[in-house]
Structure formats: C-alpha cells, structure tokens
N, C-alpha and C positions, 0 to 999 in steps of 0.2 A: 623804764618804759617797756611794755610788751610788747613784743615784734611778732607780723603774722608769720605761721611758719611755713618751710619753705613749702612742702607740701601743700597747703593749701591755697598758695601764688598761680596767678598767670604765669604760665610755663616761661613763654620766651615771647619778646617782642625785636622785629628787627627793623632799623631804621638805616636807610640813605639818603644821602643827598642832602640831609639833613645836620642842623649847629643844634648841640644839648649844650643845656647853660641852666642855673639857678634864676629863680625869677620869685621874691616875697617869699621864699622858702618853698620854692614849688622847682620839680625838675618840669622842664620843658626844652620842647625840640620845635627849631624856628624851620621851616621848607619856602622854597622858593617855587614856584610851580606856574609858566606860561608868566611871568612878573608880578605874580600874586602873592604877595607872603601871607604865610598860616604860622599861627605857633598854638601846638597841643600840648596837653599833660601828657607827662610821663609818669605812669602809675608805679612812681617807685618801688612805694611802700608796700605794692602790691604784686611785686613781678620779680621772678626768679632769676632771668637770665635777658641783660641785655645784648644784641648784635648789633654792632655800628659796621655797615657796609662801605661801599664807596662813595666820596665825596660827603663823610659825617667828620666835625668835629668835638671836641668835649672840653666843658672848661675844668678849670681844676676845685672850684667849688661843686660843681655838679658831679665830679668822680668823689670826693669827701662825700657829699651827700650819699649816692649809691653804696658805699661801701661800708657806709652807717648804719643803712639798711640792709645789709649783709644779700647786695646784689651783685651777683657775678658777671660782669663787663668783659665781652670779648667780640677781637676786630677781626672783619673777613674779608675775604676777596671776591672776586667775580660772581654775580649769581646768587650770593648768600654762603659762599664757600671756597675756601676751605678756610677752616679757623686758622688765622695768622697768630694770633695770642691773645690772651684770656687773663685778666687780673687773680689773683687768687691771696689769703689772709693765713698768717700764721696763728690767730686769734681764736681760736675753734675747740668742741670740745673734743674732750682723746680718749671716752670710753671705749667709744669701737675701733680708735684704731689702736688701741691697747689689744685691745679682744686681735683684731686680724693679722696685728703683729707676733702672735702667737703660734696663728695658724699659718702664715704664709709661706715662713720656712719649711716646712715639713710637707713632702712630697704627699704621705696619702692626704692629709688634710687639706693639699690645695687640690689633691685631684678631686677628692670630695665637694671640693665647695666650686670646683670647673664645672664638674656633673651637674651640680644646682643650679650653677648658670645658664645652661645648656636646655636643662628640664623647663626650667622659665621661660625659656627661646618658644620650646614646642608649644608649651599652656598656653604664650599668649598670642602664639596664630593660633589657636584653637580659639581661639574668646574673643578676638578684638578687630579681625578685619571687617567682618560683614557689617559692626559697627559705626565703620570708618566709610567703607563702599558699598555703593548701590547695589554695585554690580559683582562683587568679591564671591565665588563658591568656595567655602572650606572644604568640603568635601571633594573638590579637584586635586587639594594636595592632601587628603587622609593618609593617605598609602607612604606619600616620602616623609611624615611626621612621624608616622607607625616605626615605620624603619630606621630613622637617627634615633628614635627612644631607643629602641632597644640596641641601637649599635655606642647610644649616649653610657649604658648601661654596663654595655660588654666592654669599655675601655677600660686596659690595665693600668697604664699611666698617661701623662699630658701631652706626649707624643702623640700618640694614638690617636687620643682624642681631636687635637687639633688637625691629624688628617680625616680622622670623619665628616669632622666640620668643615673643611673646605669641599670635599665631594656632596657634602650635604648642601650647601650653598650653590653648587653649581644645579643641582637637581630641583630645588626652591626655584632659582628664578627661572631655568627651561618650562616648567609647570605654570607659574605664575603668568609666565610673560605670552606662551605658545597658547595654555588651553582656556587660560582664564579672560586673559586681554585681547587676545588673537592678533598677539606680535612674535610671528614663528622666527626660528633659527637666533633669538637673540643670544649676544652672547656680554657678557658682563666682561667690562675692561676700566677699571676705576682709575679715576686722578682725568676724568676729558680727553682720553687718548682715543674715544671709539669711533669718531667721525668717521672714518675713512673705512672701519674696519664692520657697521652696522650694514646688514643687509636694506633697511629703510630710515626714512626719520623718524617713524615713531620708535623705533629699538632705538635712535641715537638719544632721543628725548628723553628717554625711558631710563637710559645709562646715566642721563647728567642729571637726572629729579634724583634716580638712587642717593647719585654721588652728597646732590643739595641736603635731602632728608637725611643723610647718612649724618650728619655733622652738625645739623641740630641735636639727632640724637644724641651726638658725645657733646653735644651742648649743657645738653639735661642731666646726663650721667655726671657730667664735672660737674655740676651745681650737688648733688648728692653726695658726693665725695667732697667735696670740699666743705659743703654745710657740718661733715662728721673730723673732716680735719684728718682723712684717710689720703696721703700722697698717691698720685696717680701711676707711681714707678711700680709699685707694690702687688703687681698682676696673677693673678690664680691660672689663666692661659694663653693669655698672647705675646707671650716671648719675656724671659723675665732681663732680656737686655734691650727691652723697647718702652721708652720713657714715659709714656700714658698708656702701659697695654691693660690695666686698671677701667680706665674708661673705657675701651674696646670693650674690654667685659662685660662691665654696666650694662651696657648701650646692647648688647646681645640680646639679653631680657626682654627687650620690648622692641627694639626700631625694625626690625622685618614686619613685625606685624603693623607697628604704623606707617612707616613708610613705602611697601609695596604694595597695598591698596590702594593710596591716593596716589603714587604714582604710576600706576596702570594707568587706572583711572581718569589720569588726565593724558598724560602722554599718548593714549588710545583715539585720542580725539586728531591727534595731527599738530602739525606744527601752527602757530599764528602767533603776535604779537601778545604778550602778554600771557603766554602759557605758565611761564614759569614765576611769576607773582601768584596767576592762580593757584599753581602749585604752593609753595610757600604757604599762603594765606589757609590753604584748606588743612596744609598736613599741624600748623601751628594752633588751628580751631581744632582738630580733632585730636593733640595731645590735650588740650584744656578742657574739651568735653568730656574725655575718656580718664583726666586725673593721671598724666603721663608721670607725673612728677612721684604721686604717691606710688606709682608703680616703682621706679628708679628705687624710695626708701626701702618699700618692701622687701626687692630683689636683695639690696645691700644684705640687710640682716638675715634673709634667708642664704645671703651664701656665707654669712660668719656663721653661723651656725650648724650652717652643713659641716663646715670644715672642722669645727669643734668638736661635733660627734662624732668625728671618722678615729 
C-alpha cells in the first residue's frame, strides 16, 4: 500500500480533553463538551504529527493504527508544551542517516552543515513572515539578518558559532517584539519563568506563545528526522552532549520565522480568554498553508550536503 508522504501531511493536529480510540477502522477522538459528546475523525492517514495534551487518552488499537501510518505521537503538558515524549520507530530508511553519519564526526563538515543551518534561519525570515502576518515588516529586521549572515559566515568553528547565535537571538526578538509589535523592553526567558520578570502582559504572553510555538516546531523537526531514521543525538550545533540537539537544529530552519509572526501578532492584542487556542490554531494553519513540513525535508538534505562538501 502507498502511504502519503510525510511532506505532503497535515503538519500537526493537537487534541485535549479528548479519548482517540479505533472506530470500523477509522481513528477517532470522542470530546465531552458542556455534557455534549462529539466524536471526529482523525485524519490519520493524512497527518504528520499528533499532540495529545491534557486530559487525552489512547487506546492501544488506535496507537497500532497511528504508527502504521508512520504517524509520530507525542504527549504535552500545559498549553500545548512542553513535549513530555514523543513515540519514535526503528523501522526507517538509513540512506541519509548513512550519508550524516559520515559527516557528523568531523568538525569542518559539521561546522559546514551548522552554517547551512544557520543560512536557512536567515532565508526563511526573509520569505515567510509577512506570509504568516498582516502586520510582520521584514524590513525592521534587515539590518540583524545582514549582520548574523555575515557573522554566520565568519565563524571558525561550532563554538563560535553558537555564541553568534545566541547574541543573534537576543537581537531578533528586541526588534521583533519592540519595533515590530510595539512590546518594548521584552526580554526572552524560556521554560514559563517570565511572569514576574515581563515589563507587561503582552511581553509575558509573547514569552509563553514563543515557548508554545517553539515545540511544535521541534514537533515538525522530530517527524523529519525520524521519517529518515536520523537519531536526534546526532547534532551539527547544539551541544553534541544534549540528547535532541538534532531537533534544535532542524527546528532552527524555520520556527523564528513561523513562530514570531503569529506570536506578535496575537500576543499584541492583550491578554483574554482564549488567546492561546488562537494562538495555537493560527501558527498550526500557517505551517500547513506555507508546507512547514516540506521546508523541515528540505533543510535536512541541505545540511547533509553542506557537510559533504566541506
């Protein structure tokens, strides 16, 4: 049987509150809602990446189903994050991670293929926020894109680099959040710690959407890495003694650009009931509008390939 591939899936769907169970060979999820039960499809055969939040259970025919359809099942906590655990299949194929097990060892080849990671960061805020947001100017952050290119460029080795990238990041969201959104003095403090520590609620909102969209992105990233059967240990720059710095990687490529559009973008609005479903619902429509997923494959092979050539 021909399975769709993952690339051209529904990125990610994520469910709470909700029982997935097999129903006549169909996955479905039963909700309770005000004493009203619903049960929908779940478009297995068509969906890349499930999240079961709080208050979701699974039978054990509905995960054999899932995993049939080579869909990658992973459980979260509060909000839509942080990924608790994620199923993953030793059944996979191993060209490329043949090919990056070649390159990963070797210092110039992974700084090479960090670089490409990095270059990918910049191309796709150049191309994909205004897509996402109404309100998104690229041209407010020309100048700190100009600048990590060419500082992405000047790095000797993965040391280096990764202090670029963290000055480079602090400078992304001061821009982003100050001239673009007009949420001054924010300051990034990941894992929920910024309550206390945000000049307003829209900077604290702003902090926990990052945090939310941050881990769908390594949502998306594990499904490409695993779809190649590439272990997530296997990291070209974020620490080669941190267990998924792989997915970090990935997830580099694209999630600033999807994710701090739509999280300005709503967070800018103020706090209210239901901000952070909106958030969710929009940043998970505009990976599947913009093909977040084909972007993920892309990246992959553009950074074995860098590494090969170096």
């Amino acid at each position: 049987m021909t399975r769709l591939l993952h690339t051209d899936r529904q990125s990610a769907l994520l469910l709470e509150r909700a029982h997935v169970r097999v129903d006549d060979e169909r996955v479905v999820c039963d909700t309770v809602d005000e004493t009203v039960e619903r049960t929908f499809n779940v478009p297995h055969a068509n969906l890349a990446f499930l999240l079961l939040g709080q208050g979701t259970s699974l039978t054990q025919p509905a995960a054999r189903q899932l995993a049939d359809e080579g869909v990658v099942v992973g459980f979260t906590g509060t909000g839509g994050a942080p990924l608790l655990m994620a199923s993953y299949a030793i059944y996979r194929p191993t060209d490329r991670l043949h090919r990056w097990i070649a390159v990963q060892p070797r210092e110039d080849a992974r700084l090479a293929a960090a670089r490409e990671i990095q270059d990918r960061r910049v191309a796709s805020l150049e191309n994909i926020p205004e897509r996402v947001s109404r309100v998104f100017e690229t041209e407010a952050i020309a100048d700190v894109l100009a600048k990590y290119r060419r500082n992405v460029g000047n790095a000797g080795d993965v040391d280096t680099l990764m202090g670029q990238e963290g000055r480079f990041c602090k400078d992304l969201y001061k821009h982003v959040a100050g001239e673009i959104f007009g949420i001054p003095r924010f300051k990034r403090d990941p894992g929920g710690r910024a309550g206390e520590r945000q000049p307003d609620e829209r900077a604290r909102l702003l902090n926990e959407f990052i945090d939310q969209g941050n881990y769908l992105a390594y949502g998306l990233a594990a499904v490409g890495l695993w779809a190649h059967g590439i272990p997530a240990g296997l990291s070209a720059l974020h620490g080669q003694s941190r267990a998924g710095g792989l997915v970090f990687d990935v997830a580099d490529t694209f999630k600033d650009a999807f994710v701090l559009p739509v999280a300005g973008e709503v967070a800018r609005k103020g706090p209210k009931d239901g901000r952070e479903q909106e958030f969710r619902a929009r940043l998970i429509d505009a990976f599947d509008e913009q093909r977040a997923m084909k972007h993920v494959f892309t990246n992959i092979d553009r950074m074995i390939e860098a590494g090969e050539c170096a």
